[in-house]
LUMDOZA-516134 format. One record per residue: x, z, y of N, C-alpha, C in turn. Coordinates in steps of 0.02 Angstrom, whole numbers, padded with zeros to 5 digits, always signed. Example, Ala and Ser with C-alpha at 12.3 -4.5 7.8 and 13.67 -1.06 7.14 Angstrom:
+00660+00390-00284+00615+00390-00225+00660+00390-00165 +00642+00354-00112+00684+00357-00053+00645+00394+00002 
***
This chain:
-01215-00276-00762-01187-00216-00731-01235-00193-00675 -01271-00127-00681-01321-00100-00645-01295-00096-00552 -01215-00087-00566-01191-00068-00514-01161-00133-00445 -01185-00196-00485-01147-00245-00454-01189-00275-00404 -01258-00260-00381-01289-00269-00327-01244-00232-00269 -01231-00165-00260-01206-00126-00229-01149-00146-00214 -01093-00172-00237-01039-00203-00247-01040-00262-00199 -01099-00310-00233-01091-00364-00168-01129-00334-00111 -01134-00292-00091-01149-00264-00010-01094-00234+00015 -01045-00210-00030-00983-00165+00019-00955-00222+00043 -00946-00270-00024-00897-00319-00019-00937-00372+00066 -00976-00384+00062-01015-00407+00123-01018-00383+00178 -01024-00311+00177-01000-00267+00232-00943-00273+00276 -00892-00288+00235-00809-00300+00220-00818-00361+00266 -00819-00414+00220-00818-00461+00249-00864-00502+00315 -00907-00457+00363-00954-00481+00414-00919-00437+00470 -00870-00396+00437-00853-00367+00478-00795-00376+00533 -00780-00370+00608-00736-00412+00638-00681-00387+00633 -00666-00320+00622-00602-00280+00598-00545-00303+00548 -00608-00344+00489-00591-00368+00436-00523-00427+00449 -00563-00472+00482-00532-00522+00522-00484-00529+00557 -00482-00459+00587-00429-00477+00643-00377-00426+00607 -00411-00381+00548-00336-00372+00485-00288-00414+00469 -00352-00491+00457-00322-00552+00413-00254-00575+00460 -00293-00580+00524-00233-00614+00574-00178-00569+00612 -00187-00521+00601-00139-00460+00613-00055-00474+00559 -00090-00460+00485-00052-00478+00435-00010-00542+00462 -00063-00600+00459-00012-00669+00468+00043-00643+00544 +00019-00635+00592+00060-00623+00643+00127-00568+00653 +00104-00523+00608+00145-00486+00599+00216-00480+00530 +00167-00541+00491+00214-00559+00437+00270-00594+00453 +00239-00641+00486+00275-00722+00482+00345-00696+00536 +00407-00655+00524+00465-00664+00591+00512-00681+00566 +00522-00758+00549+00568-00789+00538+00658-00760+00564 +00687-00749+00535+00748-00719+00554+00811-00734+00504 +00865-00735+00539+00951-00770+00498+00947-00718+00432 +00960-00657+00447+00947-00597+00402+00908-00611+00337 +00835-00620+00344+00788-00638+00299+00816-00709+00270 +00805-00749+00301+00855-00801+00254+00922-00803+00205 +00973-00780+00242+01018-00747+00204+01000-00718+00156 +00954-00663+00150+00926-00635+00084+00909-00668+00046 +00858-00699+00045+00822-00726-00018+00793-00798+00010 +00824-00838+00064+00816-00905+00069+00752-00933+00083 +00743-00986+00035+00680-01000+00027+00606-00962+00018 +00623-00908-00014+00561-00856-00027+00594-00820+00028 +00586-00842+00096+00581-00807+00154+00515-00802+00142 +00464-00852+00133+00388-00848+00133+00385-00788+00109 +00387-00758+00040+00376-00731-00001+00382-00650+00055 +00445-00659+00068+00474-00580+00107+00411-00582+00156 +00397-00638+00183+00328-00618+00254+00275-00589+00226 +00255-00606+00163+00215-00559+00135+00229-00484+00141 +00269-00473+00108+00295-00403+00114+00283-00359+00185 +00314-00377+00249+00317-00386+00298+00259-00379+00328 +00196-00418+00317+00135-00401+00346+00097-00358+00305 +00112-00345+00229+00049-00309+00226+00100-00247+00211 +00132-00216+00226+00182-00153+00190+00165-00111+00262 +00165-00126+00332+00137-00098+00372+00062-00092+00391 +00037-00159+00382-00040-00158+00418-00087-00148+00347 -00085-00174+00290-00110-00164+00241-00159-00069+00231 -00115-00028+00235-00105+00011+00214-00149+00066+00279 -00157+00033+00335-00209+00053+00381-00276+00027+00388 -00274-00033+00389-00337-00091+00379-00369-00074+00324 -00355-00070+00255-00378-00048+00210-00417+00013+00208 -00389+00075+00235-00413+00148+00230-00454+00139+00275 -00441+00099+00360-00509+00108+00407-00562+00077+00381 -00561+00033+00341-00607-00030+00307-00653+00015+00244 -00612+00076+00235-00644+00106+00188-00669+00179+00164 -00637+00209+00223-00645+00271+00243-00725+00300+00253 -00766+00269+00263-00855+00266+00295-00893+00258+00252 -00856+00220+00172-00899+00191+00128-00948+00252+00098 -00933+00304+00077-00987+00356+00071-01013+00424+00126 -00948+00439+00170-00968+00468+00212-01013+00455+00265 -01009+00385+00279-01055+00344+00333-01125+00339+00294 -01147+00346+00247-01205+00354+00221-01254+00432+00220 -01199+00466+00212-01239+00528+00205-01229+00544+00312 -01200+00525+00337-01190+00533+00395-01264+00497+00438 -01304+00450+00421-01339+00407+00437-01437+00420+00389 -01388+00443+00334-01459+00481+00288-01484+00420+00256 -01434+00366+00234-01434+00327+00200-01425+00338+00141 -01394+00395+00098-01378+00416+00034-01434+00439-00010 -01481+00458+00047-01560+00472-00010-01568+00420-00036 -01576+00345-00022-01592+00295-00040-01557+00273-00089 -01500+00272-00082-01456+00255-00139-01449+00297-00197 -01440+00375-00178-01443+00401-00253-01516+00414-00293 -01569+00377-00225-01618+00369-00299-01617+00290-00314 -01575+00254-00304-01563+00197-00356-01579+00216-00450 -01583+00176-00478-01571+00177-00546-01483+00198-00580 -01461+00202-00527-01384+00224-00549-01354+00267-00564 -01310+00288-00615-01287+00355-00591-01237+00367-00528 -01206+00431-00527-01165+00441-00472-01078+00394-00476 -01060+00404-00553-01005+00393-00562-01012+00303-00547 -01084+00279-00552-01086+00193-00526-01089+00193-00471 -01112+00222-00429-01112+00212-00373-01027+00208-00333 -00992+00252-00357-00920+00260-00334-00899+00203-00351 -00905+00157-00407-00872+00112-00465-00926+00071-00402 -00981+00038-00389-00991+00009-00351-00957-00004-00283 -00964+00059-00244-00928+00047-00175-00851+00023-00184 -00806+00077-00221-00746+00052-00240-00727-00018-00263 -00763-00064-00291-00750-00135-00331-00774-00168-00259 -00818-00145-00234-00861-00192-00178-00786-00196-00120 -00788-00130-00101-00728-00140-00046-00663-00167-00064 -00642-00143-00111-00584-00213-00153-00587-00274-00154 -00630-00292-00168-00677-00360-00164-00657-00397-00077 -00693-00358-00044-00695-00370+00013-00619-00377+00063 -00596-00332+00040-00522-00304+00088-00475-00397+00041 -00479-00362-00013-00446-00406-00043-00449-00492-00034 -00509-00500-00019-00526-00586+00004-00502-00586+00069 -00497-00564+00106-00464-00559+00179-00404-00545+00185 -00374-00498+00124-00295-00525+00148-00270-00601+00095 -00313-00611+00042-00301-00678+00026-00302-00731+00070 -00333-00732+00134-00330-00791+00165-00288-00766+00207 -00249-00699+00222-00191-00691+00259-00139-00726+00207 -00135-00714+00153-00073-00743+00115-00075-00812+00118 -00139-00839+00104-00127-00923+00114-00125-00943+00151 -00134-00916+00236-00094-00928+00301-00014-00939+00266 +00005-00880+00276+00068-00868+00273+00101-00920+00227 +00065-00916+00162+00093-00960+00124+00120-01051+00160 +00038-01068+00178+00057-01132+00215+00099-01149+00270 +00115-01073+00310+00162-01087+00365+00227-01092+00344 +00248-01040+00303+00313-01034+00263+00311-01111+00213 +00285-01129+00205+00295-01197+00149+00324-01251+00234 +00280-01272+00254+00286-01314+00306+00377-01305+00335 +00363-01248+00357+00443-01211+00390+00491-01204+00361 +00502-01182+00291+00555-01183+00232+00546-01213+00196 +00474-01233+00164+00487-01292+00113+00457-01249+00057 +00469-01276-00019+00436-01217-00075+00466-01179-00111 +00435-01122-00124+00462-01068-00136+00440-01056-00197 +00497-00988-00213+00489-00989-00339+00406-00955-00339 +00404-01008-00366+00322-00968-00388+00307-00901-00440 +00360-00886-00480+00343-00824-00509+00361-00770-00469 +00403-00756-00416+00411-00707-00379+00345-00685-00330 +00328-00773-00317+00259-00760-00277+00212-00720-00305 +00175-00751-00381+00127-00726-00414+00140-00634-00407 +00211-00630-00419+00214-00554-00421+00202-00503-00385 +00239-00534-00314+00205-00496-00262+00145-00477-00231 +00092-00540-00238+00053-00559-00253-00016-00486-00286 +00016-00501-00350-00029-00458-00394+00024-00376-00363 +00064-00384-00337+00110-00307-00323+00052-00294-00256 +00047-00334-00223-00008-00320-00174-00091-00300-00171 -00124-00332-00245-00177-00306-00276-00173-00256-00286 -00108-00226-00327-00107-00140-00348-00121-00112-00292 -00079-00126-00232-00063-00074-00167-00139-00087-00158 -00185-00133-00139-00226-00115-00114-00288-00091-00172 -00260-00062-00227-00332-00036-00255-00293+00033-00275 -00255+00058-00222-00226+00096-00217-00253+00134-00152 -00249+00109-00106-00284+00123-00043-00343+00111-00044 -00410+00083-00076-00466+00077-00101-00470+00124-00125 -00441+00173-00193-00479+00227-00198-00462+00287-00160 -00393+00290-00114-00392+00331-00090-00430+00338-00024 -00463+00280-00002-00495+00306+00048-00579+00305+00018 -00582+00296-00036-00654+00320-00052-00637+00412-00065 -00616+00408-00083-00566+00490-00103-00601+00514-00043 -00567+00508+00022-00567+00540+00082-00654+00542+00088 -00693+00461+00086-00739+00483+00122-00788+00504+00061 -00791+00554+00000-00814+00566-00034-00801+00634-00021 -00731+00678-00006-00713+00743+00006-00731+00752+00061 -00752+00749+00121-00754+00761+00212-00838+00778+00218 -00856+00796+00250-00900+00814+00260-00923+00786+00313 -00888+00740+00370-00929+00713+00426-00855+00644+00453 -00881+00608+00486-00844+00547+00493-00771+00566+00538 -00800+00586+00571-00711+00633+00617-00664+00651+00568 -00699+00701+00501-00659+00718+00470-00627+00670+00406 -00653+00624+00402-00632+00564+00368-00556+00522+00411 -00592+00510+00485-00551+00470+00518-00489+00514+00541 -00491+00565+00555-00422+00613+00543-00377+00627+00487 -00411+00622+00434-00369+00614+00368-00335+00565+00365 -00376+00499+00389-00325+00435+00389-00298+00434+00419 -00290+00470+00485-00249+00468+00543-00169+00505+00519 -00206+00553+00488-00136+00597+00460-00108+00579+00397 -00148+00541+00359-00093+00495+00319-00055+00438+00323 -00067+00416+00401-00045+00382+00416+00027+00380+00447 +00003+00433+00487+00073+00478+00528+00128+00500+00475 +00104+00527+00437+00148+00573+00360+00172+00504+00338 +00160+00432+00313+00172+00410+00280+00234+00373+00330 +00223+00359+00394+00254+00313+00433+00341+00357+00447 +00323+00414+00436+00381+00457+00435+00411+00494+00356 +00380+00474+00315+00395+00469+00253+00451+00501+00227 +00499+00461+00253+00575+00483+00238+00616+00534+00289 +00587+00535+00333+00581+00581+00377+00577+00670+00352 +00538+00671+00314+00482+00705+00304+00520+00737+00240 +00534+00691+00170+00593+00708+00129+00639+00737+00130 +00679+00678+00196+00743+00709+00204+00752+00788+00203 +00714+00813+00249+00712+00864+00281+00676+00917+00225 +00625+00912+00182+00611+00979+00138+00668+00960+00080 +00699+00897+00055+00773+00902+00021+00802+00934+00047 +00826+00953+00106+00895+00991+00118+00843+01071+00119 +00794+01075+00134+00762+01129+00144+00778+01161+00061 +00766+01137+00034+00777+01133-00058+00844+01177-00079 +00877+01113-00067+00966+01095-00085+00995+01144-00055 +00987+01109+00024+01040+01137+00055+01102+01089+00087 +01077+01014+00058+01120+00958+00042+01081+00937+00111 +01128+00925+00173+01100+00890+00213+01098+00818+00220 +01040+00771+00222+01051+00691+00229+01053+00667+00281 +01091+00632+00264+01124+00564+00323+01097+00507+00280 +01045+00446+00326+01024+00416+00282+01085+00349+00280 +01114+00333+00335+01178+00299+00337+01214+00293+00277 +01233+00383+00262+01273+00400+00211+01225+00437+00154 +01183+00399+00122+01128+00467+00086+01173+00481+00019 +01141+00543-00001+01183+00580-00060+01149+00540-00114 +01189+00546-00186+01170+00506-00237+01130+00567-00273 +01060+00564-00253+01000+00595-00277+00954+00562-00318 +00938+00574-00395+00895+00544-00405+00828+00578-00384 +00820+00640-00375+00753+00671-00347+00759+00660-00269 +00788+00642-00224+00754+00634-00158+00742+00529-00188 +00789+00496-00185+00764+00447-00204+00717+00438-00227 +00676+00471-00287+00624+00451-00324+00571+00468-00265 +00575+00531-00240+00524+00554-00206+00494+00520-00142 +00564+00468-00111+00557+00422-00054+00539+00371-00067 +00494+00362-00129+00440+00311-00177+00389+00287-00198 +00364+00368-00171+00317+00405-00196+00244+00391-00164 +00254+00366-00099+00187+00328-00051+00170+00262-00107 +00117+00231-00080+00095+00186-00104+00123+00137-00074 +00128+00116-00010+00166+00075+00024+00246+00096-00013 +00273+00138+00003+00356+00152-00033+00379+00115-00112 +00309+00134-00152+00324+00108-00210+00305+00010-00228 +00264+00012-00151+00245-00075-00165+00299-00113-00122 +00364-00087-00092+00411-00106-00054+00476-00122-00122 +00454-00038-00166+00536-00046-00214+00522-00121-00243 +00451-00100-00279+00423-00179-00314+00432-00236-00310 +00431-00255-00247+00412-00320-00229+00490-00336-00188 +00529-00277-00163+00609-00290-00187+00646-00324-00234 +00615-00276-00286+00652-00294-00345+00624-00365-00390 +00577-00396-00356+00548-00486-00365+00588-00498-00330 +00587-00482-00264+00630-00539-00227+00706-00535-00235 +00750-00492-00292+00801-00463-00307+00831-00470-00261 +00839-00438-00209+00891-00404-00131+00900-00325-00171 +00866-00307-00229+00901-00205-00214+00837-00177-00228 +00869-00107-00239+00802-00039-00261+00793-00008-00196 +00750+00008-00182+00753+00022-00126+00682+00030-00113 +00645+00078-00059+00571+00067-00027+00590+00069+00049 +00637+00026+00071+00649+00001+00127+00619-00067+00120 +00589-00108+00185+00599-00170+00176+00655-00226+00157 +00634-00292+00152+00692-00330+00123+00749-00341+00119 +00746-00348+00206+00792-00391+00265+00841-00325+00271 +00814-00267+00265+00837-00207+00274+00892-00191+00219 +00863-00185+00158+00902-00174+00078+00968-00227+00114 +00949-00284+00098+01004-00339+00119+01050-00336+00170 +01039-00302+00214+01099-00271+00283+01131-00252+00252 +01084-00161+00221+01116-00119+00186+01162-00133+00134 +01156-00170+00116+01218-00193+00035+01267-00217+00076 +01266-00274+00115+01302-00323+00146+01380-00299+00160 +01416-00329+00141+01478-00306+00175+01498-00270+00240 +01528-00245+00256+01558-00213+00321+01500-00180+00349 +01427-00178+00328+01375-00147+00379+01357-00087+00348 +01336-00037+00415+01321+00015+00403+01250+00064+00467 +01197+00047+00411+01139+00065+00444+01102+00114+00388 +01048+00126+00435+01005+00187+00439+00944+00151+00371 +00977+00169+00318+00933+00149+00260+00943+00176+00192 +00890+00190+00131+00900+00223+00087+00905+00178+00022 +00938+00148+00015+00946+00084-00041+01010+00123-00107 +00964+00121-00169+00992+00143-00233+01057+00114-00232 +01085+00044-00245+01153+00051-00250+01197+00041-00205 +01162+00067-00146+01249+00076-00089+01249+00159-00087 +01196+00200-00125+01223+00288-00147+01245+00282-00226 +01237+00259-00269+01240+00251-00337+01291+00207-00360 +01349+00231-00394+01391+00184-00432+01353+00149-00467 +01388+00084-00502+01364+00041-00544+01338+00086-00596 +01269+00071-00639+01263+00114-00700+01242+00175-00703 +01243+00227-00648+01244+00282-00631+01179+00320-00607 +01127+00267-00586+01087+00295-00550+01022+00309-00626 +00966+00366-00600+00937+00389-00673+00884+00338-00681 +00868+00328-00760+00830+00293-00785+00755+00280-00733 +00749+00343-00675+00658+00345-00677+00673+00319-00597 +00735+00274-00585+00741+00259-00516+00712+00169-00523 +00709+00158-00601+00694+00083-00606+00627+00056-00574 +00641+00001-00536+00597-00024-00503+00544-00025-00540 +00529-00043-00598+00470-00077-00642+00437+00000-00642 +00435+00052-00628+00418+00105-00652+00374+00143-00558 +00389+00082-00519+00319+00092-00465+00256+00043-00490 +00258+00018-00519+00194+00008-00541+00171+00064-00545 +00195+00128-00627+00152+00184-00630+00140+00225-00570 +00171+00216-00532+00164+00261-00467+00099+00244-00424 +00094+00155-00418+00039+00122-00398-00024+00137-00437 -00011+00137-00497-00095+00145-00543-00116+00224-00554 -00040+00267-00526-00062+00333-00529-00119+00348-00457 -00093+00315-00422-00132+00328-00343-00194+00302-00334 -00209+00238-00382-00264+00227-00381-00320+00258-00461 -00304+00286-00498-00315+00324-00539-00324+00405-00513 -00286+00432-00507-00291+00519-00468-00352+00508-00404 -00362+00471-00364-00413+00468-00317-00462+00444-00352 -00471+00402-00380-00548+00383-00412-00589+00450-00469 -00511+00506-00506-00543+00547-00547-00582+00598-00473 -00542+00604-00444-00572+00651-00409-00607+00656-00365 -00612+00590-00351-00700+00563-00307-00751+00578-00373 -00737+00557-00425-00801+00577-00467-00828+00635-00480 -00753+00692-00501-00771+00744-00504-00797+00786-00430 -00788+00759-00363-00831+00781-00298-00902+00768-00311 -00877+00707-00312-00961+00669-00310-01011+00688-00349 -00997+00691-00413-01045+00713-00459-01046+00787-00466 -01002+00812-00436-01023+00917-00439-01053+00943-00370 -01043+00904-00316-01062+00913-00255-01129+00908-00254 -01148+00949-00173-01198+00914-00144-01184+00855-00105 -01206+00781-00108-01184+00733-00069-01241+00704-00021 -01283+00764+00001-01343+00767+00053-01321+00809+00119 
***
């Protein structure tokens, strides 16, 4: 593969880098909050939920800053003459940086998970291993999900500000997410939401899914079976719980038994995951290769 020199340099990049690192330990620190709640849920694969937990917030930033520069920081520096007279074409070069920074992001939150893993074993003891594997690989998707979308960004921008503002504002948009729904649904409808009390929608539901983080939350829910939902775990699990009543959007405390539509099924954020990392990689190519990238 012509393109796999290039590959091990993002991925090296990635990994020499101190950002990288203090991603890794961000994750563990921010994963690991042992709590009655989380236990109650799903027990022993409390481990499992800390996964969730660290990378469903920090993942999803660490990743895009980690990858946002990969082509714009070249033509920014006048490093891109060099490379596009490689022997490569354009569409390898993307397929290079993209595998390289995957590569990279990805080995660094692996040694966040096997933190986590070993602390949660020690502290609870062992946990079902096929739920693990799942989340696991549910976490690979998300991040080659955010891999191509931030090659996306720094392939469309024209200078590094305008890269690091894009991530800034997908960041903001995403962190308010449901926020953001709620509000053009009723703009829509007319149907105002209460997320306490949300209406039994299968189009605002689906749509409060629709992030990459949202759809790697329903996922890795529905492993740890607490509920449908792109709320976190501990959260779904309030939400169902008897007598409680909080600020959350979980499929069956709006949905009778049976009732809710076929395209609300968990197994069906995967496509949502391989759509996000698919739609950004077509259209870095089609930039990249119709552009000027000088």
């Amino acid at each position: 593969m012509q393109w796999s020199p290039l590959a091990r340099r993002e991925c090296r990049t990635v990994l020499t880098s101190k950002g990288a690192w203090i991603l890794t330990a961000l994750i563990v620190l921010w994963g690991f909050r042992p709590t009655y709640t989380g236990w109650n849920a799903i027990g022993q694969n409390i481990t499992i939920g800390y996964i969730q937990l660290g990378v469903n917030l920090l993942l999803p930033i660490g990743a895009l800053l980690l990858t946002y520069q990969s082509l714009i920081g070249e033509r920014t520096t006048g490093s891109i003459k060099f490379l596009i007279a490689l022997p490569l074409k354009r569409t390898q070069i993307l397929l290079g940086k993209s595998v390289g920074r995957f590569a990279g992001i990805g080995a660094i939150v692996g040694v966040a998970v096997l933190l986590i893993s070993i602390i949660g074993v020690v502290e609870h003891g062992t946990f079902a291993v096929l739920p693990f594997v799942g989340v696991v690989l549910a976490t690979a998707l998300l991040l080659a999900a955010l891999v191509s979308l931030g090659v996306l960004l720094s392939t469309a921008v024209d200078s590094t500000v305008s890269a690091a503002a894009s991530v800034l504002g997908y960041i903001f948009v995403t962190l308010f997410w449901s926020t953001v729904v709620s509000k053009v649904y009723t703009a829509i409808t007319g149907v105002p939401v209460d997320p306490y009390d949300a209406p039994a929608s299968g189009p605002l539901f689906f749509a409060l899914r629709l992030t990459p983080d949202g759809a790697y939350n329903v996922l890795t829910n529905w492993l740890l079976g607490v509920g449908n939902s792109a709320e976190q775990f501990h959260t779904v699990y309030t939400k169902l719980a008897p007598g409680q009543f909080i600020n959350a959007f979980v499929v069956e405390a709006a949905f009778e038994s049976g009732t809710a539509p076929w395209y609300l099924h968990p197994a069906l954020s995967i496509v949502i995951l391989l759509t996000w990392i698919a739609v950004p990689m077509a259209l870095s190519r089609r930039v990249f290769n119709n552009g000027d990238v000088l």
